[in-house]
C-alpha positions in Angstrom: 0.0 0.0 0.0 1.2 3.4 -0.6 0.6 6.0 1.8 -0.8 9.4 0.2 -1.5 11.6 3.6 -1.0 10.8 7.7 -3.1 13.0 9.9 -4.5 12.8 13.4 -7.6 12.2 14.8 -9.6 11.7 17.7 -13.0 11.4 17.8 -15.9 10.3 20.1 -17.5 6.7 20.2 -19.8 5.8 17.4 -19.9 1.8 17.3 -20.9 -0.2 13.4 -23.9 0.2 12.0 -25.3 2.9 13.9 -25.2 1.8 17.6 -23.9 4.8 19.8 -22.5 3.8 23.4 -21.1 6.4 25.8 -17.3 6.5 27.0 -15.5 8.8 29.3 -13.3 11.2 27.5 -10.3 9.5 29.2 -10.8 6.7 27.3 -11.1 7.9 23.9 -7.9 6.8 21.9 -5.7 9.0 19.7 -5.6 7.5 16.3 -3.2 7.6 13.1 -5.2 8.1 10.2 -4.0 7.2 6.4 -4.9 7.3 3.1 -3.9 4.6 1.0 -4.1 2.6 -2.2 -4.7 -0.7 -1.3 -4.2 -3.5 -3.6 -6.2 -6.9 -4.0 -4.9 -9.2 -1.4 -5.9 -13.3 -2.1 -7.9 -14.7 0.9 -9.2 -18.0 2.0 -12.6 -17.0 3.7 -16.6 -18.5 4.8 -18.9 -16.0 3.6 -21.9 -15.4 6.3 -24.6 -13.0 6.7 -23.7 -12.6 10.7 -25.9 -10.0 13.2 -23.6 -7.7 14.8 -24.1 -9.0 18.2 -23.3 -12.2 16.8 -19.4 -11.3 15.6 -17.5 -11.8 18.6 -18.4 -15.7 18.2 -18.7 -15.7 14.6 -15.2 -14.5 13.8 -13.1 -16.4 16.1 -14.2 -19.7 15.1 -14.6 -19.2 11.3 -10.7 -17.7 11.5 -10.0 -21.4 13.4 -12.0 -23.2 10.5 -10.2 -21.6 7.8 -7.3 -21.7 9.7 -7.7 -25.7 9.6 -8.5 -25.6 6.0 -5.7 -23.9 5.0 -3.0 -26.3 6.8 -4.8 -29.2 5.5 -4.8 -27.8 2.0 -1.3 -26.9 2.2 -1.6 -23.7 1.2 1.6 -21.6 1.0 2.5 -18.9 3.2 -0.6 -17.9 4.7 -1.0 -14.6 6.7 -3.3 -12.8 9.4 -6.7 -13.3 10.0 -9.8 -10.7 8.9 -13.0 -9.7 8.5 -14.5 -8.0 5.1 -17.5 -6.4 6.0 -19.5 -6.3 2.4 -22.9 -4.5 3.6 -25.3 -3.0 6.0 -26.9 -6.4 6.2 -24.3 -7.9 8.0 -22.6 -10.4 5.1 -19.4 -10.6 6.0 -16.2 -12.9 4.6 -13.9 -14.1 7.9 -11.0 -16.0 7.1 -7.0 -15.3 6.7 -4.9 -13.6 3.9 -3.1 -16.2 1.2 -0.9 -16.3 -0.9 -2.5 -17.5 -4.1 -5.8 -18.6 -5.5 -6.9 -21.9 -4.3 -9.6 -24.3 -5.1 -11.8 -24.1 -1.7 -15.2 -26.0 -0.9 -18.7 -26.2 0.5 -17.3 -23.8 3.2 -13.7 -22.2 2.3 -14.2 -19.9 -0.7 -11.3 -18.0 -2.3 -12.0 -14.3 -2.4 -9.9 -11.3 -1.7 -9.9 -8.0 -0.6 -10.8 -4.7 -2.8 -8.6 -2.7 -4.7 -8.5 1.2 -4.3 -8.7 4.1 -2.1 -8.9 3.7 1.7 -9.1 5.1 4.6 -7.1 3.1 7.5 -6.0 3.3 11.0 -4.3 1.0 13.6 -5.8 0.0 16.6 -3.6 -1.2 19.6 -6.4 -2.6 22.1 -9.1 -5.2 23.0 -11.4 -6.2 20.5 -14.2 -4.6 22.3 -12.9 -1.8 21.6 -12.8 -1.5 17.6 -15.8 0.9 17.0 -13.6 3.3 18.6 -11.1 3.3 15.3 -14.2 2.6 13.3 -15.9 5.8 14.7 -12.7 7.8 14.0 -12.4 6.9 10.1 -15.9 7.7 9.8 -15.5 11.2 11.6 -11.9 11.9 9.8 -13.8 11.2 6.6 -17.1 13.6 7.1 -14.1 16.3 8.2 -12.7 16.0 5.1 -15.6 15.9 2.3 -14.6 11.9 1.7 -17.2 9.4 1.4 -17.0 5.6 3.3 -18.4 2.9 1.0 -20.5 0.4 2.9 -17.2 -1.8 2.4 -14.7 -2.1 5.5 -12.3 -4.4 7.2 -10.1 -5.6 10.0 -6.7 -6.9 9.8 -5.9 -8.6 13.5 -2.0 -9.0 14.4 -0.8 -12.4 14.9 -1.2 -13.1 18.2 1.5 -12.6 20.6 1.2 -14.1 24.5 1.9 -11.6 25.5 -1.4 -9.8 24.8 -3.4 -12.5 27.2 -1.9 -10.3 30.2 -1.5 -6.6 28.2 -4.3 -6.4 25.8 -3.5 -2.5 25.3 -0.8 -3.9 22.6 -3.5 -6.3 20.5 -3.0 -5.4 16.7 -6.0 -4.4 14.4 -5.2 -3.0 11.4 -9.0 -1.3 9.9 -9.9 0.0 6.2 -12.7 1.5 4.8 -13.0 1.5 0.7 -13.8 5.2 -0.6 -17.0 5.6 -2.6 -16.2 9.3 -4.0 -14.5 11.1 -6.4 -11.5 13.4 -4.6 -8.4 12.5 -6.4 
C-alpha cells in the first residue's frame, strides 16, 4: 500500500452500524489516520450474513475453520486473519490472507480484498474496543468531504502471549473503501 496523507484524529464513540454507546473522554484513543491505495490481497474466507451482536463468536471460530482448511490444503504462506464487512446487512467474509488462489469448498471460498482508495487506522487494544477506530475513520472522513463505501475491514496481528496479560498492545489494522471522487 502506498501512503498518500497521515493525519490525526480523535473522535468520540460511534460503534458499526449505527449503535452509539457512551465512554468517558479518558478513554477515547488518539488515532493515526492514512490514506492509502490498497491493492487486492488473495484470501481464504466462509462467507456469512452474521448479526452484529453475533461477531464476537462468529469470527473467532470461522478464523480457526479456515485456519484448519488452510494447513490441510497446504496452502503456502498464509498470513493474518480478517474480517470484510460487504454490507449494512451484516454479510461478512472471515477468514486469513493467502498467498495464491486456491480451489476451496462447500465452506472455504477464495476471495480477496478490494482494490482502491482507503481510509485506514491501527488499533492497539481489546477487541471490544474497535468501534472506537471505526468511529474515527468515519468522523476523519465527514471532516474531510470523503465518502465511506458500505465496504470495510479488520486486519488482527498475529497473536502474541503476550497480549493475554496486556491487551492495550492487540494489533487491528481497519480499512474502509472510498466511494467518491476526490483525487
Amino acid at each position: 500500500m502506498r501512503s498518500e496523507r497521515h493525519h490525526r484524529a480523535a473522535v468520540p464513540i460511534d460503534a458499526p452500524r449505527g449503535r452509539r454507546r457512551c465512554v468517558s473522554l479518558i478513554n477515547i484513543m488518539r488515532y493515526e489516520i492514512e490514506l492509502k491505495h490498497s491493492d487486492p490481497t488473495c484470501t481464504a474466507v466462509i462467507r456469512s450474513r452474521v448479526r452484529p451482536e453475533e461477531l464476537p463468536r462468529f469470527v473467532p471460530a470461522a478464523c480457526g475453520e479456515v485456519w484448519s482448511f488452510i494447513r490441510s490444503a497446504s496452502l503456502p504462506r498464509p498470513g493474518r486473519h480478517l474480517a470484510l464487512y460487504l454490507d449494512a446487512q451484516g454479510s461478512v467474509e472471515v477468514g486469513a490472507e493467502v498467498s495464491e488462489p486456491f480451489a476451496g469448498n462447500d465452506r472455504v471460498h477464495c476471495s480477496q480484498l478490494p482494490a482502491g482508495r482507503v481510509v485506514t487506522v491501527t488499533h492497539f487494544g481489546p477487541y471490544a474496543r474497535l468501534a472506537e477506530a471505526h468511529a474515527a475513520i468515519r468522523a476523519w472522513c465527514a471532516e474531510r468531504g470523503h465518502r465511506c463505501s458500505v465496504i470495510s475491514w479488520e486486519i488482527y496481528g498475529h497473536w502474541e502471549e503476550s497480549w493475554n496479560t496486556d491487551p492495550s498492545k492487540i494489533r487491528t489494522d481497519v480499512f474502509y473503501l472510498l466511494d467518491d471522487a476526490k483525487g
